[in-house]
N, C-alpha and C positions, 0 to 999 in steps of 0.2 A: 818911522823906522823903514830903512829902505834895503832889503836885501838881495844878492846875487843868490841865485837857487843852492836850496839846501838840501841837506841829505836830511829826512825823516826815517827814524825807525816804531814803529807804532802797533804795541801788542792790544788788538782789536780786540779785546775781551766780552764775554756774554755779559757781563757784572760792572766791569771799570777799561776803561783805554786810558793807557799811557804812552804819553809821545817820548822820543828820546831824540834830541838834536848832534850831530855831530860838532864837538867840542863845548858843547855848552852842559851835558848831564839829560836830567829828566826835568821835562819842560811842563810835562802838564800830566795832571792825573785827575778824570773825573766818570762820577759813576756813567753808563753807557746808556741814558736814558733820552728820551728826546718826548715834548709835549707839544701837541700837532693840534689847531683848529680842525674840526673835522668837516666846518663848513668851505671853508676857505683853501683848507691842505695847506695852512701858514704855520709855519713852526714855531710855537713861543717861547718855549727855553730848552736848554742841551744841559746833561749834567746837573752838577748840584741841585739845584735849582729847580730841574723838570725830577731828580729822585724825591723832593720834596713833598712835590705832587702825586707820586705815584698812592692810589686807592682812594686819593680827594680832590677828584674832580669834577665838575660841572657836565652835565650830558655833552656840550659840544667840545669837549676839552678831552682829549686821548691822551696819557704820559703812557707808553710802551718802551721798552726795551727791544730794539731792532733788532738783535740776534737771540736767537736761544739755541740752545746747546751747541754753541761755538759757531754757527753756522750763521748766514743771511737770511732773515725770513722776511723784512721786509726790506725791500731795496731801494724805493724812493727817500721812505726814512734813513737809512744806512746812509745813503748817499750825501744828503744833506746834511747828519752831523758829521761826516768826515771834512765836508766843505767848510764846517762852523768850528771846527777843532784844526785844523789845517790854518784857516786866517788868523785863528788865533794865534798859532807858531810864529807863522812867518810875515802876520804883517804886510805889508805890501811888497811883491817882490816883482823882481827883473823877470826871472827866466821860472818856472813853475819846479817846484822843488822832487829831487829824487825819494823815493818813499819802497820803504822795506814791512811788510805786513807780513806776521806770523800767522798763518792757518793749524787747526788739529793735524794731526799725522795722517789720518786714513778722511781726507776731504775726495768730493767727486771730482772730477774734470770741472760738472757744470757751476759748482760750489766754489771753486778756483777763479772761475771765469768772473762770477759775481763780483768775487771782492777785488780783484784786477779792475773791471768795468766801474764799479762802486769809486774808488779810488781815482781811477782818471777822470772819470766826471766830475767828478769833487776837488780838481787841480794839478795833480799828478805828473812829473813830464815824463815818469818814466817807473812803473811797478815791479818790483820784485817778490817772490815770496819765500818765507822761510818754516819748516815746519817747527809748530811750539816745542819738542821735545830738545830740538838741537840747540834752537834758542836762547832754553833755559839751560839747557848747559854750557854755554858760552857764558851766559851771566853765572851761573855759579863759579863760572874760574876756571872750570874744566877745561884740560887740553884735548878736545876730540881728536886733532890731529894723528895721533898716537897709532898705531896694531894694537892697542889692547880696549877690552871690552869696560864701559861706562854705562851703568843703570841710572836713568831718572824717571820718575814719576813726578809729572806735574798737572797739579791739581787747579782746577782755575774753576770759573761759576758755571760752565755750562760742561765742559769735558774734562776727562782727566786722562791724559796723553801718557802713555809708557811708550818708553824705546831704551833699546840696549844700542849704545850707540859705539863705531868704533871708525878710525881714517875719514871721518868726517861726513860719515853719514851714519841713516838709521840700516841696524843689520835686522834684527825685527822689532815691531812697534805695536800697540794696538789704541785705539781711541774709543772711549765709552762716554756714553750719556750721564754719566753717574758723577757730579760733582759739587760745589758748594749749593747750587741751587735744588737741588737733586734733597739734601738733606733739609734744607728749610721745610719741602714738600714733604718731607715723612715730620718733623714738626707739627707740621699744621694737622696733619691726618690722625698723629697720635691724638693731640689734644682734643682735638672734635670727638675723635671715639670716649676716650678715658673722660674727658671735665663736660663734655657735651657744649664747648666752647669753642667760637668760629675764632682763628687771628686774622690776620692781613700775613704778607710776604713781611713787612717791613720789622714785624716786631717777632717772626720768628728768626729771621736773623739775627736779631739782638737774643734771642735765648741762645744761640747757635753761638755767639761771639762770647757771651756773658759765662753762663754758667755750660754750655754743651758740650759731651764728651764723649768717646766712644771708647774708654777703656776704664775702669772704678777707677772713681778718685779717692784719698785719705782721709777727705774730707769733704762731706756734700754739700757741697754748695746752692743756694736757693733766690727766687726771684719773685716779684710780682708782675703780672703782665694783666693787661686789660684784653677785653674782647668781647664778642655781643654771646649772648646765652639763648641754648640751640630752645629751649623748653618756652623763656616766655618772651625771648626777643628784646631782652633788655642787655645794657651793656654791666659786665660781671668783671671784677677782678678776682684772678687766682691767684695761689704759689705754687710753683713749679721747681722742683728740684733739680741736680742733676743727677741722681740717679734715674730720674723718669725720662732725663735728654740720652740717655745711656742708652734704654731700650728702645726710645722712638730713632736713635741714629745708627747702631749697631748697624742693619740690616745694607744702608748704602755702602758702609764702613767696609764688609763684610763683601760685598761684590767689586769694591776695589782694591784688596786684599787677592781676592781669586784672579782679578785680571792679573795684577803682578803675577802670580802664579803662573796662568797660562804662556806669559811672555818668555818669564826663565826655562820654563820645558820645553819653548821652541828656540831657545838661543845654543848656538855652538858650545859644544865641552870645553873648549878653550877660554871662550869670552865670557862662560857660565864662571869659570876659577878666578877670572878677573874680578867679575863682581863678587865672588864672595871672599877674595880678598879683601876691596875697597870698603864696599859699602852698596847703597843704593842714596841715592840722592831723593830727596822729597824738595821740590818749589812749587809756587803757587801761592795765592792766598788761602784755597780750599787744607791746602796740607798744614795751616794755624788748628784746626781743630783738635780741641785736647785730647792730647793719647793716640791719635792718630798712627804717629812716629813707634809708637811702642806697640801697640795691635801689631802693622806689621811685622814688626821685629820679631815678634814674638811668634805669629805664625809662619811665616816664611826663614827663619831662625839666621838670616843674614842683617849684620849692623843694618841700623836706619841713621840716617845724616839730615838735618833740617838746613838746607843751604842760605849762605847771610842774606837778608832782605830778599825774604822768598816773594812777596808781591810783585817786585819791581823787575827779578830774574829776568821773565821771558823781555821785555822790551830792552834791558840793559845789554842781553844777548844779540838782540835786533839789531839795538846801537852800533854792537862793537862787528856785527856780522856787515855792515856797511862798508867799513873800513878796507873789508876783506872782499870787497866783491867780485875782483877778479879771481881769487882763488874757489870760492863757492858757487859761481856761475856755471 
């Protein structure tokens, strides 16, 4: 496959990255994991393959996920799976392709510079960045362009990015630590206290996806999950309800609920009537979590909107933010 450089737009997720190619769609989508010789610094597998691995591996065998809460924290590794996700795109190519990466809304300068640095190392002929909130409202459909004010929250594995967004930029925003991964971790901490049962990340995610919820369901829904048993060290199965995932996720639930809060009390009277016209937009994978959409609603008492294919929003945004690059520059 021989290509002339491409445009990439690529929502660099703490959890999954998706590429988006111009004129082709979404090209690849794999979780953000990368498994590293620890003798060698030789990389063994990227994605699927290295999340397999994650919590079963061999002392010389690392599988890490290179960013956590939206940020770079290691950069050798970052680097290298953007190199191994990039060849995958494009294959051999002529000229080194243009590439559009979404960061959180409140990143540092030096945070910025990473994934700029990250990026060109990895292939790049040319970085630009977009913050997630705008993003995602471009893939939800939104017309930012507009004088009137657009609320989104998007929820993704490591951040969850609010902005009231209006003429194509953010008017206020805030970025918090508090997001899919965020609630795996109160998972895990309920069960240890309550069953006195250790899990892994990997199977509190599956209570998170399965049965978890952060507003009463109709109907309680229940699980078994394995895990090792704190008392004599053996491996134990339990059942897990969702009422029990109710009280173990409220609490993240709960402080992203008040960030939207504090965002609408610092937005203009004007763009505050917009939103409470419209709506408030929810995308992200984080924002799947049952009930989510109705908690808010219910304590901030403006409609909640789950926007189509909230996964894929913020890179679909990226995509179509390429197109536009001379207006957004």
């Amino acid at each position: 496959m021989f290509n002339w450089g491409q445009d990439i737009g690529i929502d660099l997720g703490t959890a999954t990255v998706i590429a988006y190619v111009k004129g082709k769609g979404i090209v690849l989508r794999e979780p953000s994991v990368v498994a590293v010789d620890s003798n060698t610094g030789e990389v063994l597998a990227v994605g699927k393959e290295a999340r397999r691995m994650l919590g079963r591996t061999p002392g010389n065998i690392v599988a890490t996920r290179p960013l956590r809460e939206g940020v770079i924290s290691n950069y050798t590794v970052t680097e290298k799976m953007l190199k191994y996700f990039i060849n995958k795109i494009c294959g051999r190519f002529v000229f080194a392709p243009r590439i559009m990466i979404c960061i959180p809304s409140r990143v540092t300068e030096v945070e910025k510079k990473a994934v700029i640095d990250a990026a060109t190392q990895a292939g790049a002929r040319k970085v630009y960045l977009i913050e997630e909130p705008i993003a995602a409202a471009i893939g939800a459909g939104i017309d930012i362009s507009k004088p009137c004010g657009n609320m989104v929250v998007d929820i993704g594995g490591g951040t969850t990015d609010i902005a009231v967004i209006s003429l194509g930029g953010s008017v206020t925003s805030t970025s918090l630590k508090v997001a899919g991964d965020k609630f795996d971790e109160y998972i895990i901490k309920y069960i240890k206290k309550k069953h006195n049962v250790i899990i892994g990340e990997r199977t509190a995610e599956d209570l998170k996806v399965n049965i978890g919820c952060v507003y009463p369901k109709m109907q309680d829904a229940e699980m078994d999950i394995r895990g090792r048993d704190l008392i004599d060290g053996l491996p134990k199965t339990i059942t897990i309800h969702s009422s029990e995932m109710l009280e173990a996720m409220l609490e993240p639930a709960l402080m992203i609920v008040d960030a939207v809060h504090s965002v609408l009390e610092k937005t203009p009277p004007e763009l505050a009537a917009d939103i409470s016209d419209k709506g408030i937009y929810m995308t992200g994978g984080g924002c799947l979590v049952d009930g989510l959409d109705k908690l808010l609603q219910e304590k901030i008492g403006i409609n909640v909107m789950i926007a189509q294919d909230t996964v894929s929003c913020v890179a679909l945004g990226t995509g179509k933010a390429l197109d536009n690059l001379d207006s957004l520059k």
